[in-house]
C-alpha positions as CSV (number, residue, x, y, z in Angstrom):
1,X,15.8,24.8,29.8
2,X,13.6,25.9,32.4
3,X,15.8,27.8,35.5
4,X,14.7,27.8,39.1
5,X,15.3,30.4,41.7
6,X,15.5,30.2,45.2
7,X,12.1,30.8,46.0
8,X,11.0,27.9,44.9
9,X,9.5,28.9,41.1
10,X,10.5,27.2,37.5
11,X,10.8,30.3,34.8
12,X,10.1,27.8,31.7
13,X,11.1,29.3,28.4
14,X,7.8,31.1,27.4
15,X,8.5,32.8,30.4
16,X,6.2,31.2,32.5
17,X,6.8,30.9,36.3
18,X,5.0,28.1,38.2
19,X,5.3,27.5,42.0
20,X,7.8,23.9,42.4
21,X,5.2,23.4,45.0
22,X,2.8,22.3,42.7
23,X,4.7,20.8,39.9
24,X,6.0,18.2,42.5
25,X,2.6,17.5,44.0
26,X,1.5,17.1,40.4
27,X,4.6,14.9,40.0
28,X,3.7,12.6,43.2
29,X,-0.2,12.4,41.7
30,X,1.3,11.4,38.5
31,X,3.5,8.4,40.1
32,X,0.0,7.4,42.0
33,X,-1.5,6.7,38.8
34,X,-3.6,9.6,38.3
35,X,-3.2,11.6,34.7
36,X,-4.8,15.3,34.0
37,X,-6.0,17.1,30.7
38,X,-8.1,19.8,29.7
39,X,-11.6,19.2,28.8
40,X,-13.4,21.1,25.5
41,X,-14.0,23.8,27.9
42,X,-10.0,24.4,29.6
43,X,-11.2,22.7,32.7
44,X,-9.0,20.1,34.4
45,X,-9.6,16.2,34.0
46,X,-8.0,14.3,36.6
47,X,-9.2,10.5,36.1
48,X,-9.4,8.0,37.8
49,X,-10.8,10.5,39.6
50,X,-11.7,7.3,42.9
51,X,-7.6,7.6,43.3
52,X,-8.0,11.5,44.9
53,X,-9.1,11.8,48.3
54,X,-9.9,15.0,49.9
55,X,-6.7,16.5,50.3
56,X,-6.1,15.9,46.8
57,X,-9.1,17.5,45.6
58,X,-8.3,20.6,47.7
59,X,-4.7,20.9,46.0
60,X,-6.8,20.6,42.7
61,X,-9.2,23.3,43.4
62,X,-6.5,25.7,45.3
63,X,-4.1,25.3,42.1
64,X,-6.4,25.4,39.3
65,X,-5.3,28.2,37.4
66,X,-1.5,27.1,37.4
67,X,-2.6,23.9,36.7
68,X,-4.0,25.0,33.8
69,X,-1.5,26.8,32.2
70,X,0.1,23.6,33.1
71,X,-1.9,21.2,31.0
72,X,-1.8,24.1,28.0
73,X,2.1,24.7,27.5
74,X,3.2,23.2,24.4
75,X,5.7,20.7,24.3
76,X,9.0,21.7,23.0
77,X,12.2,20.2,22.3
């Protein structure tokens, strides 16, 4: 189970720490409809991409690194 610590990161169990930051602004594009992958070449796909506006593609482009090691963790159970 991923832990958090007080400055506001998730350690998931691969030992990855992401910023909670991000994950809920990912979260809150989610619930607007919007749904990201990787493309043959590990960049991000964010479609329907007419659903970001320019604040939105900011986030994207600050946070593309974490959000790809995002999109490529593995689901586990």
């Amino acid at each position: 189970m991923p832990t958090s610590t007080p400055d506001g990161f998730v350690t998931m169990r691969d030992g990855s720490v992401l910023p909670v930051p991000v994950l809920r602004r990912l979260w809150d594009l989610e619930a607007r409809g919007l749904r990201f992958r990787l493309d043959d070449g590990d960049d991000v796909v964010v479609s329907p991409g007419r659903l970001l506006d320019d604040s939105d593609r900011a986030f994207l482009t600050a946070n593309k690194a974490t959000i790809i090691s995002i999109l490529s963790m593995e689901v586990t159970n």
